[in-house]
N, C-alpha and C positions, 0 to 999 in steps of 0.2 A: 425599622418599619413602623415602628408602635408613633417615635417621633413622629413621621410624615403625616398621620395619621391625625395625629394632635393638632400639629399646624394647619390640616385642611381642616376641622371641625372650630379652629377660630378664627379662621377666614366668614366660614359659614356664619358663625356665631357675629361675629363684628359686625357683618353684615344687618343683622337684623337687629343690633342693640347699639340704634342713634345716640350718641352722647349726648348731652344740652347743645344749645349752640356755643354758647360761651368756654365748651372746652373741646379742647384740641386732640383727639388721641393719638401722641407722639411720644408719650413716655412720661414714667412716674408722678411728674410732679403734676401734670397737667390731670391727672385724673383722680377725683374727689372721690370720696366716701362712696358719694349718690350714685355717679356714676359707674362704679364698680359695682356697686353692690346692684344694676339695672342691667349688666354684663352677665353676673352671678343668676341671678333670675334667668336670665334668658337660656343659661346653660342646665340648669337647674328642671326648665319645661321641655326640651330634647324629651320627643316621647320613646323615639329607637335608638338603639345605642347598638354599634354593633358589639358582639357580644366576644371577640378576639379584638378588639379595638379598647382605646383609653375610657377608665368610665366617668364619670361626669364630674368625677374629684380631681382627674386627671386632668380633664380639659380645664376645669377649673385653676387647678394650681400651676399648670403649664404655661394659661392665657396672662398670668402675675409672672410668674418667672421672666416670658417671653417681654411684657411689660416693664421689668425693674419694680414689681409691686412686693414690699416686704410679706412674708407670711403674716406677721404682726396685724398687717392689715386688713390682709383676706376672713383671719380669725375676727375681728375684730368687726367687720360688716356680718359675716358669717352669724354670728350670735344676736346681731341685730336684726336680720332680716329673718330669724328663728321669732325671736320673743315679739316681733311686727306680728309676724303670723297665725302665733299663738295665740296672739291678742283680738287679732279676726274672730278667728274659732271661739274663744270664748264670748265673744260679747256680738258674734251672730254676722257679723258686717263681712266676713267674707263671702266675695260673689261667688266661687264656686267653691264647696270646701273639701275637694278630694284632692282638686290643684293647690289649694292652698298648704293642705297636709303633705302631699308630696314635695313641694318646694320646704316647708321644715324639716320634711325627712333626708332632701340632698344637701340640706344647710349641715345636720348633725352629723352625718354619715362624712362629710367635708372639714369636721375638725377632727374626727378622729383619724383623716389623710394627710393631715396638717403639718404632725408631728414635735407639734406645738403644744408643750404640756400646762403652759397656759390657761389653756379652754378646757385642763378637768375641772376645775369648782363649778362653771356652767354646765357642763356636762353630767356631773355626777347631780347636779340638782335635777336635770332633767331625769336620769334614770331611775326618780318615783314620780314621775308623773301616772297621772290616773290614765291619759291616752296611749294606748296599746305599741302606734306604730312610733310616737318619740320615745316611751322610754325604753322598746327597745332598741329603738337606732343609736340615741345615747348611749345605753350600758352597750353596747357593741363597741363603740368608737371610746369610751373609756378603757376596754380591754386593748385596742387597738394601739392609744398610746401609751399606755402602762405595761405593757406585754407581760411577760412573766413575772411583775410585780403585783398583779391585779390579782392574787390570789386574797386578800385580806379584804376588795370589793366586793369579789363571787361570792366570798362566804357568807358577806349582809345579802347580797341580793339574791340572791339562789336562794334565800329561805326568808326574805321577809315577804312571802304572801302574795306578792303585789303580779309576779310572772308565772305565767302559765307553763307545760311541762316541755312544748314549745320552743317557748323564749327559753328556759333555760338550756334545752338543747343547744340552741344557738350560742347562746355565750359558752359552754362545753366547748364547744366544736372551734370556734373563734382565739378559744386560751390556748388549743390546740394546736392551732396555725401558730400563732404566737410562740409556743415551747419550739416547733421546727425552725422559724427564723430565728431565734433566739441561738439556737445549736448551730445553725446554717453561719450565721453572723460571726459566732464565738464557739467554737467545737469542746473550748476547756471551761465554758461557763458553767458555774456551780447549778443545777437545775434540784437539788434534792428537797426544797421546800414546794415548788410546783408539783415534782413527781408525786412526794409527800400527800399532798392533796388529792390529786388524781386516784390515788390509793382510797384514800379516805371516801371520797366519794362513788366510789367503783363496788368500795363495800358494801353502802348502805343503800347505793341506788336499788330501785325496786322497778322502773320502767324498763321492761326489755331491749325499748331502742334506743334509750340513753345508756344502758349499760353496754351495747355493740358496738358505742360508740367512744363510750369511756377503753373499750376495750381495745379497739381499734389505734386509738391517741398513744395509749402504754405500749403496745406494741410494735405501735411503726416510732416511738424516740427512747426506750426504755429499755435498755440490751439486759438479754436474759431473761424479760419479764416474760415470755411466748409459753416458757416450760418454767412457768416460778410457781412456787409455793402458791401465791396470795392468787394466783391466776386460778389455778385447781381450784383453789378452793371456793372463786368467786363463781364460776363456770360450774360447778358440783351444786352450788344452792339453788342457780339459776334454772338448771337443769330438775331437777328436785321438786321445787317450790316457785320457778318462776312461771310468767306466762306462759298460755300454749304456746304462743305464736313463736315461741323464742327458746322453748326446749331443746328441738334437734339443732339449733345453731350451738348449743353450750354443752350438749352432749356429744358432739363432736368433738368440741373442744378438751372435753375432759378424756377422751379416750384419747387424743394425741398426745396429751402430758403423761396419761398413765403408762404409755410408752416407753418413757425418759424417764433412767432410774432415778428413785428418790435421791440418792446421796448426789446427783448432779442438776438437782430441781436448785434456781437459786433463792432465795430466802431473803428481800430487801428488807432493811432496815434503815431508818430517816433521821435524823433530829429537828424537830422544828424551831425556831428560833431562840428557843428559851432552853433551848439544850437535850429537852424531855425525846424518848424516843420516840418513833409510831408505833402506836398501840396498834394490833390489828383485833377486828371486832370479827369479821366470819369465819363462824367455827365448820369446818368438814364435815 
């Protein structure tokens, strides 16, 4: 279904993005840089998308597939027609600049669909950008192709300053999908340095709906972790010491652990790369 889908939206698309004269659209070679990258735009300005339908990365990378156009290439206009735009924005010459911000925002959001680990060094320069909506579509689509490996980017950018309480939810939430396809992908894949983290950050978070949400992530990939030790104890502070707004969610929670006899509560323990174990920091 999703296919049919795709192919009506680059009939659509073809439609309204004239190649020069001088090229043919009949397949790979016939189609230049320019021309792709005039395709990409056009897809790029789709103001409705349906929203059970392919989304504009899809129809993007489908309209190259369907094409014979390398990934190699799509990345490679992708990043051009980002730092083109960029280049507006700063030095004022864009005609409209909210169109011109969202066309960089489906360029970024479009290599982290890529799957092309290529486009981290552009990508992670973009993720300190001073403009709100690239660096976070970058640091998303870096977590996007790094998946469970992106834990050593989160922990520069989740604390260099630069992201609001926001954006870092969203990359949480993002690393999250990531540990499920990672599992979904590989059932026997080692996950205990992501978990590891999730840990760490679960402890020390102080936002009530980033920690629902941390909570939420440990729980639905983390077996055992529902009635663990590190959970009481993180639900016990929150409930204690945390926000109003977020008390009876973790006092709840703490009264269904205290349910579950201690001697069957489980007790995770991690080693991070360098062998040392997880220290856990909230005390009961």
């Amino acid at each position: 279904m999703k296919r049919n889908l795709v192919c009506c939206c680059l009939i659509n698309c073809l439609a309204l993005a004239e190649p020069a004269s001088d090229v043919t659209v009949t397949n790979s070679a016939a189609i230049n840089d320019s021309a792709l990258g005039e395709v990409m735009k056009r897809f790029a300005m789709i103001k409705h998308c349906d929203p059970k339908g392919p989304s504009k990365s899809e129809m993007i990378l489908g309209y190259a597939n369907n094409m014979g156009i390398p990934v190699s290439n799509v990345v490679r206009v992708a990043q051009s027609i980002t730092e083109e735009g960029l280049a507006r924005l700063e030095d004022g010459s864009a005609i409209n600049r909210d169109t011109q911000l969202r066309q960089c925002q489906v360029m970024l959001i479009l290599l982290g669909a890529t799957g092309d680990s290529s486009a981290l060094p552009f990508l992670e320069a973009k993720s300190i950008s001073t403009n709100n909506t690239v660096r976070q579509s970058a640091s998303l689509s870096v977590i996007n192709l790094m998946g469970i490996d992106s834990v050593k980017f989160l922990r520069k950018n989740a604390t260099d300053g630069l992201n609001s309480r926001m954006d870092i939810y969203g990359m949480y939430e993002s690393f999250g999908l990531q540990i499920q396809a990672s599992k979904k992908k590989n059932p026997k894949a080692n996950l205990d340095e992501a978990y590891m983290y999730l840990l760490e950050l679960a402890e020390k978070e102080k936002a009530g709906d980033t920690a629902k949400l941390l909570d939420h992530v440990l729980c639905s990939n983390l077996e055992g972790y529902a009635t663990s030790v590190q959970r009481e104890q993180i639900a016990r502070r929150f409930s204690q010491k945390g926000p109003e707004y977020c008390k009876q969610h973790f006092d709840k929670i703490t009264g269904e652990i205290e349910k579950v006899p201690a001697s069957k509560r489980m007790n995770f323990q991690f080693k991070n790369a360098s062998g040392a174990p997880h220290e856990k920091t909230v005390q009961p």
